[in-house]
Jmol script that loads the backbone (N, CA, C; Angstrom):
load data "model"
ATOM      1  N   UNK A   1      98.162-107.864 250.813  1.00  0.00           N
ATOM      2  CA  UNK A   1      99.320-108.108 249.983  1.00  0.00           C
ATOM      3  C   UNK A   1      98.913-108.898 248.745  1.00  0.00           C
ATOM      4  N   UNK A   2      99.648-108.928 247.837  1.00  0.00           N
ATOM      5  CA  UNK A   2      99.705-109.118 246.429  1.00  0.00           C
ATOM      6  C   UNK A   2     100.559-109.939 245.926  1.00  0.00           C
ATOM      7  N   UNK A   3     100.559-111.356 245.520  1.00  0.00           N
ATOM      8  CA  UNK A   3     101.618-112.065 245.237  1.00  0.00           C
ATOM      9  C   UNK A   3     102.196-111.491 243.579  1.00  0.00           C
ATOM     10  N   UNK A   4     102.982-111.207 243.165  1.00  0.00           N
ATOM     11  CA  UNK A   4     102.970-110.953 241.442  1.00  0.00           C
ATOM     12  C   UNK A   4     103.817-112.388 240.813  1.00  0.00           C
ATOM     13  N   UNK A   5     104.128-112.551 240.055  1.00  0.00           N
ATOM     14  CA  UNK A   5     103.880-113.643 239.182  1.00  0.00           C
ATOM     15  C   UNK A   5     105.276-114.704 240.131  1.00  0.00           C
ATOM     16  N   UNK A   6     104.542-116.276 239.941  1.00  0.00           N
ATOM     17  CA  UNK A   6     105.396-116.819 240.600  1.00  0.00           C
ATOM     18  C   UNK A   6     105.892-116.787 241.910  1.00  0.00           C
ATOM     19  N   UNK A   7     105.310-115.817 242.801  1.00  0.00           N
ATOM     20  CA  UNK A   7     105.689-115.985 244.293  1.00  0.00           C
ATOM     21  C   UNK A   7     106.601-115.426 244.476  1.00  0.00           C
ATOM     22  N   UNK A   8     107.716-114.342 243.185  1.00  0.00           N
ATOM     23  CA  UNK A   8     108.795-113.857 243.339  1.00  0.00           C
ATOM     24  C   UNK A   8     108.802-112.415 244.185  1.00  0.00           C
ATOM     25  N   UNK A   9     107.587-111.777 244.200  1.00  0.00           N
ATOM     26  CA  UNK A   9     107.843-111.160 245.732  1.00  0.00           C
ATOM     27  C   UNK A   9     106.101-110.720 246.154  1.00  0.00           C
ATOM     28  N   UNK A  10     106.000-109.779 246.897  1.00  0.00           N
ATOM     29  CA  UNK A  10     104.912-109.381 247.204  1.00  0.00           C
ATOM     30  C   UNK A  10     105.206-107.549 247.201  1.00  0.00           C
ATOM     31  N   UNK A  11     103.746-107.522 246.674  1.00  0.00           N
ATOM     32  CA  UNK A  11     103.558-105.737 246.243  1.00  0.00           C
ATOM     33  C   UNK A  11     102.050-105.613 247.512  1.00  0.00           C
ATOM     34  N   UNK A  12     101.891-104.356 247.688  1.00  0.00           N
ATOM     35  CA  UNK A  12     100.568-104.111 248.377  1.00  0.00           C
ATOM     36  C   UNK A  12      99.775-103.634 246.888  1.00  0.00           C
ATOM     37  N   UNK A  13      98.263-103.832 247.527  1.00  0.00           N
ATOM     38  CA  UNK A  13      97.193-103.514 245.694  1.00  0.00           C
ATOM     39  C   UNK A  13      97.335-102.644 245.627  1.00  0.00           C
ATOM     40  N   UNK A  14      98.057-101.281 246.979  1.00  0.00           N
ATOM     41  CA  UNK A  14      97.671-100.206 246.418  1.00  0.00           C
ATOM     42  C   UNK A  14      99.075 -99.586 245.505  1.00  0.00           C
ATOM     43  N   UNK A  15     100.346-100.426 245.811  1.00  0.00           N
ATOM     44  CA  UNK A  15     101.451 -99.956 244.895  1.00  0.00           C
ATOM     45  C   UNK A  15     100.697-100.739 243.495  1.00  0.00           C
ATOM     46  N   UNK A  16     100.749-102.020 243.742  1.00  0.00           N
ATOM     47  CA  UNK A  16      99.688-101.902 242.356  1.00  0.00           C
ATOM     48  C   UNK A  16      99.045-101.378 241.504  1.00  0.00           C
ATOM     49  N   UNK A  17      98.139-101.068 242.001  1.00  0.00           N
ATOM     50  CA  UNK A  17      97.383 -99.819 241.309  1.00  0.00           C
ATOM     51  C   UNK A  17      98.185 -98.714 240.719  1.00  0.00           C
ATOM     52  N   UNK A  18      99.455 -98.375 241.548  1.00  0.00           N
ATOM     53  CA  UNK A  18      99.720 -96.963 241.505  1.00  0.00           C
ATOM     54  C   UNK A  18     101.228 -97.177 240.085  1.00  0.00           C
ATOM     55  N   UNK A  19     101.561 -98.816 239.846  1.00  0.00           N
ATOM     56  CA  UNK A  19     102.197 -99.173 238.935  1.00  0.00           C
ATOM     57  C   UNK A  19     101.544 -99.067 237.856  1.00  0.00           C
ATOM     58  N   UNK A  20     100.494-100.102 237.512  1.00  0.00           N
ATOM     59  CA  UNK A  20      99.426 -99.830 236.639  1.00  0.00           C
ATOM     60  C   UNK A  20      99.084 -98.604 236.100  1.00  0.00           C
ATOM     61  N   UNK A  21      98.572 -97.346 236.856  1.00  0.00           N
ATOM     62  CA  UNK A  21      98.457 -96.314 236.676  1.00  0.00           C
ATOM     63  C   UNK A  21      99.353 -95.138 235.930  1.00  0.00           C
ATOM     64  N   UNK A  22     100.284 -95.700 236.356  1.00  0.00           N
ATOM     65  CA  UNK A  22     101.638 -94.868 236.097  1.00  0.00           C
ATOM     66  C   UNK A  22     102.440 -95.854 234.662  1.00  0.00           C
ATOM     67  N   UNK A  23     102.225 -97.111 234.229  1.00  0.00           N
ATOM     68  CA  UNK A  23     102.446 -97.394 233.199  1.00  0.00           C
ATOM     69  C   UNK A  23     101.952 -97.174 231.834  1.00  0.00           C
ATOM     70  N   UNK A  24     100.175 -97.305 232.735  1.00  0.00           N
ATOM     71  CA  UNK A  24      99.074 -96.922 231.425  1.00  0.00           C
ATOM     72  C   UNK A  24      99.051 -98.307 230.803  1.00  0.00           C
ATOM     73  N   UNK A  25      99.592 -99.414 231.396  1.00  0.00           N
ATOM     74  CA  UNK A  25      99.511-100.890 230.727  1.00  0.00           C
ATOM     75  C   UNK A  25      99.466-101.383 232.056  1.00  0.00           C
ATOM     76  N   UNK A  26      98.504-102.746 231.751  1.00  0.00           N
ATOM     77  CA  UNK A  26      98.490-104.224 232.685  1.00  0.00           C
ATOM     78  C   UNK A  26      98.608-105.466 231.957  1.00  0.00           C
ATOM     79  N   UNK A  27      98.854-106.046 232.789  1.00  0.00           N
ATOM     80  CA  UNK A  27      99.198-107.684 232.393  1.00  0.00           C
ATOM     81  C   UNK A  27      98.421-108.600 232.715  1.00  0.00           C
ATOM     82  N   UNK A  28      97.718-109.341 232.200  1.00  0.00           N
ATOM     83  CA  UNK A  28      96.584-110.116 232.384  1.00  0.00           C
ATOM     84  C   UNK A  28      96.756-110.688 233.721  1.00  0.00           C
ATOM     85  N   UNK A  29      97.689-111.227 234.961  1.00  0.00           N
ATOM     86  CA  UNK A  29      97.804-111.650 236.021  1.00  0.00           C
ATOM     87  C   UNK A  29      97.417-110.383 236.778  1.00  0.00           C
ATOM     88  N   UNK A  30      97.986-109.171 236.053  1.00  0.00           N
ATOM     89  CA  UNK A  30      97.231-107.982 237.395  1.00  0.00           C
ATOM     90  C   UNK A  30      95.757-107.770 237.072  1.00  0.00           C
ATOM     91  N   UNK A  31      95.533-108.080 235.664  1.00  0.00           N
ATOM     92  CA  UNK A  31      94.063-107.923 235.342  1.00  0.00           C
ATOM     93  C   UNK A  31      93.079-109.040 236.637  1.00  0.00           C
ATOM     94  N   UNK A  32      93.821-109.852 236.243  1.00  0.00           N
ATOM     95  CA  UNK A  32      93.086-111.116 237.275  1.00  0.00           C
ATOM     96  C   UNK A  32      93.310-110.812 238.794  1.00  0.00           C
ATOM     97  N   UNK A  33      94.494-110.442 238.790  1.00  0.00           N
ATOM     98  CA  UNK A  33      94.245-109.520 240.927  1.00  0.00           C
ATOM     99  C   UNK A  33      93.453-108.832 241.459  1.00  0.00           C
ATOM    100  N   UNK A  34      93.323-107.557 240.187  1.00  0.00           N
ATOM    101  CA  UNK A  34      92.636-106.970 240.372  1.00  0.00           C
ATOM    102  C   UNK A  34      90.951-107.383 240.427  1.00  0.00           C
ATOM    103  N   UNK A  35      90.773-108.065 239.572  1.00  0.00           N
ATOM    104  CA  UNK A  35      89.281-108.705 239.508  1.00  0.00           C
ATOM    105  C   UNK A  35      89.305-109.584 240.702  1.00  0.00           C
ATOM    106  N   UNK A  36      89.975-110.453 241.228  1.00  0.00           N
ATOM    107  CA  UNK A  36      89.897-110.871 242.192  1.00  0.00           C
ATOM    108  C   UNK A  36      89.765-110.502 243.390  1.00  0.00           C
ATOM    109  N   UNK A  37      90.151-109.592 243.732  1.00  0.00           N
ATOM    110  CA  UNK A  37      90.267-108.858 244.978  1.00  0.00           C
ATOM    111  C   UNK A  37      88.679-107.869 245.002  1.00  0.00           C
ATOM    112  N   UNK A  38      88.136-107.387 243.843  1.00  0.00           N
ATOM    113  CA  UNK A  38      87.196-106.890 243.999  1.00  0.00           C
ATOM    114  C   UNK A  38      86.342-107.934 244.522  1.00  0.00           C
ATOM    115  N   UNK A  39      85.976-108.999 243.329  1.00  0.00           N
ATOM    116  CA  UNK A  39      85.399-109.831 243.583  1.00  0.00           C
ATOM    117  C   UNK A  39      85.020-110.742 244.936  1.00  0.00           C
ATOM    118  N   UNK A  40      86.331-110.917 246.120  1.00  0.00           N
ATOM    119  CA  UNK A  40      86.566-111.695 246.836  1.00  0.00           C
ATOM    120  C   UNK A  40      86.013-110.703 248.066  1.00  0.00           C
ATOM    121  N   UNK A  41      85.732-109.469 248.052  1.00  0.00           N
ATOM    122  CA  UNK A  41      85.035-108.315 248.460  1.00  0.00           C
ATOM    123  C   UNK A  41      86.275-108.181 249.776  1.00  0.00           C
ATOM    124  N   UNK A  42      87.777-108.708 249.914  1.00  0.00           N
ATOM    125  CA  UNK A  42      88.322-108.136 250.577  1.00  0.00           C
ATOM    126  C   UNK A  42      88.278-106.841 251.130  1.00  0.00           C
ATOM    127  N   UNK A  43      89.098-106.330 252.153  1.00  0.00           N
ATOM    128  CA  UNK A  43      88.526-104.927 252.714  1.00  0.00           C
ATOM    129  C   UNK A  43      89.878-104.062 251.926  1.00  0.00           C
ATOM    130  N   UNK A  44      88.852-103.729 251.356  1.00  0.00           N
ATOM    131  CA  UNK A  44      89.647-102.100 249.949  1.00  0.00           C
ATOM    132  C   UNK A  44      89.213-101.498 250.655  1.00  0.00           C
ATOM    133  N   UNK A  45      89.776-100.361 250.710  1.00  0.00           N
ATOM    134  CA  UNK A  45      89.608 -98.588 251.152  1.00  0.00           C
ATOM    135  C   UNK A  45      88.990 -98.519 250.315  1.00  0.00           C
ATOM    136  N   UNK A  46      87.942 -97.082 250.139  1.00  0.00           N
ATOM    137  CA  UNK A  46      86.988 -96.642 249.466  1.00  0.00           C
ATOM    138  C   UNK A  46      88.106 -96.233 248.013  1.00  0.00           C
ATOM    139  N   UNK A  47      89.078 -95.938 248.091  1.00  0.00           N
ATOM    140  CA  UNK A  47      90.089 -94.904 247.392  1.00  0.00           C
ATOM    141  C   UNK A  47      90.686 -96.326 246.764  1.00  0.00           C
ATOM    142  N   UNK A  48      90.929 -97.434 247.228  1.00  0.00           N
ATOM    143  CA  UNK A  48      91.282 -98.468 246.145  1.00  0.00           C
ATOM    144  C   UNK A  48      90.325 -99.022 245.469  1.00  0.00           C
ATOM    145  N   UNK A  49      88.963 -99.186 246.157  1.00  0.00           N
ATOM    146  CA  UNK A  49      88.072 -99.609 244.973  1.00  0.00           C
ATOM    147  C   UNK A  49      87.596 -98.711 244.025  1.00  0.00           C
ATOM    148  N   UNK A  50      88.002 -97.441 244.122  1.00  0.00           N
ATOM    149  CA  UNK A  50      87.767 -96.252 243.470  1.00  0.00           C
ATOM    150  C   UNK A  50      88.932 -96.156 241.993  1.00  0.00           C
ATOM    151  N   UNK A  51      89.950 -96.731 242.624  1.00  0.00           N
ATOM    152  CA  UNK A  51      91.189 -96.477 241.615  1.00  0.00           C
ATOM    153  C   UNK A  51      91.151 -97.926 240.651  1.00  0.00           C
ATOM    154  N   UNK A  52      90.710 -99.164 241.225  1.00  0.00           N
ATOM    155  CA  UNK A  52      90.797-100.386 240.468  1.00  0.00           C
ATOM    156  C   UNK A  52      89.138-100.082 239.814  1.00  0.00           C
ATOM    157  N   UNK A  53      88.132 -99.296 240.356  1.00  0.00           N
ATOM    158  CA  UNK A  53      87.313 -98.898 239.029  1.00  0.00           C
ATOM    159  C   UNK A  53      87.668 -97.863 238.080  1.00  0.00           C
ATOM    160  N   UNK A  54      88.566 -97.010 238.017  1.00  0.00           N
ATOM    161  CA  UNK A  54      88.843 -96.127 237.258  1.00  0.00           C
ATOM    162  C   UNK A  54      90.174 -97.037 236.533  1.00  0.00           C
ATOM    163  N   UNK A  55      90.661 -98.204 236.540  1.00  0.00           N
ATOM    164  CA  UNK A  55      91.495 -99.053 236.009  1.00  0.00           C
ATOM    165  C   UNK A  55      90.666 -99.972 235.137  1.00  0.00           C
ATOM    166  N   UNK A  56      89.506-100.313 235.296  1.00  0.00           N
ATOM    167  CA  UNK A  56      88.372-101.485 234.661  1.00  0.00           C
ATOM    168  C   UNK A  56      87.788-100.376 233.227  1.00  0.00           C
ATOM    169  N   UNK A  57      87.648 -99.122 233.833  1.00  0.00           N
ATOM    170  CA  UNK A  57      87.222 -97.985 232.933  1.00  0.00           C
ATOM    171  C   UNK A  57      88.160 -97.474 231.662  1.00  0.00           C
ATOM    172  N   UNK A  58      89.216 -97.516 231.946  1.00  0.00           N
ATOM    173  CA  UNK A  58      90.027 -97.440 231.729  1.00  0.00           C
ATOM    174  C   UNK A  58      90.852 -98.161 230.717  1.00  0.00           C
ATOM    175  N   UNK A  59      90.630 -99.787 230.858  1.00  0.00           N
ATOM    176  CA  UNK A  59      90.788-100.554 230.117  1.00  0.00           C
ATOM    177  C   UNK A  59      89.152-100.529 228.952  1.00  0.00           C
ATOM    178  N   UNK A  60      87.868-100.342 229.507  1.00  0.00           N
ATOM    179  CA  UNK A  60      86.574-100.183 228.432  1.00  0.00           C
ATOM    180  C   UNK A  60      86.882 -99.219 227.279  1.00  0.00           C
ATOM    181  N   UNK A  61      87.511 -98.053 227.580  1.00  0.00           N
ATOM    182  CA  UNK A  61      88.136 -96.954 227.071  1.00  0.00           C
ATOM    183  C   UNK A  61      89.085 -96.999 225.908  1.00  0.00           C
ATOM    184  N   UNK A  62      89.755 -97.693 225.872  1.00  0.00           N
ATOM    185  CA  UNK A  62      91.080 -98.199 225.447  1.00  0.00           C
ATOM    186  C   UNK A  62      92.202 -97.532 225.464  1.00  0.00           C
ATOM    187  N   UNK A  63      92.423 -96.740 226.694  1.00  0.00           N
ATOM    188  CA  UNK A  63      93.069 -96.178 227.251  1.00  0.00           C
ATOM    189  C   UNK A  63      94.089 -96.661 227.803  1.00  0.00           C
ATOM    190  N   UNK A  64      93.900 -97.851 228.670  1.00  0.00           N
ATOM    191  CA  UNK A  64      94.518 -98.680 229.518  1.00  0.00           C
ATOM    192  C   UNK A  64      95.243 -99.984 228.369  1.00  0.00           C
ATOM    193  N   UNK A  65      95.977-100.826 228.147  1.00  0.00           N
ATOM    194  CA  UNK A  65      96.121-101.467 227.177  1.00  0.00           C
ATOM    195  C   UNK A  65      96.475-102.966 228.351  1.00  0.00           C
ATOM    196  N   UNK A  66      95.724-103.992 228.038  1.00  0.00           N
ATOM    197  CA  UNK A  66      96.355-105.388 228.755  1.00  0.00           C
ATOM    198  C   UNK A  66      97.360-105.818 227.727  1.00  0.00           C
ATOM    199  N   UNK A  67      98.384-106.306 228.416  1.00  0.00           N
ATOM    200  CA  UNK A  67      99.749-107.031 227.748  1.00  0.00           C
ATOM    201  C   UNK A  67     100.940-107.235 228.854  1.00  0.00           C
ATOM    202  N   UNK A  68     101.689-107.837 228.196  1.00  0.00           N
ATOM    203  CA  UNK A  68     102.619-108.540 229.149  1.00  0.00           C
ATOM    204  C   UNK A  68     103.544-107.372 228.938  1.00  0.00           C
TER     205      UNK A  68
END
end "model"
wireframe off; spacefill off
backbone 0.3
color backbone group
């Protein structure tokens, strides 16, 4: 689970992802979840660390746009 800003509710990473994806924009707190969760080497499915690298790519690209 996924706290999003303030503790006001909880998302799973993979609706995450699938928000992100489907906006084509992130917000520097999901930027930081997302890096975190890779980082923290939690247990991702092959298919979420697959989708939060095609989100990192994505943003290199400038495809993806960070903003609130």
């Amino acid at each position: 689970m996924v706290k999003t800003g303030q503790g006001k509710s909880t998302v799973t990473l993979h609706q995450l992802i699938e928000r992100i994806l489907a906006a084509e924009q992130i917000t520097p707190q999901e930027h930081l979840q997302l890096t975190s969760a890779m980082l923290a080497d939690q247990q991702l499915t092959d298919e979420d660390r697959r989708q939060i690298n095609r989100i990192f790519d994505q943003i290199q690209i400038g495809r993806l746009k960070i903003g609130n």
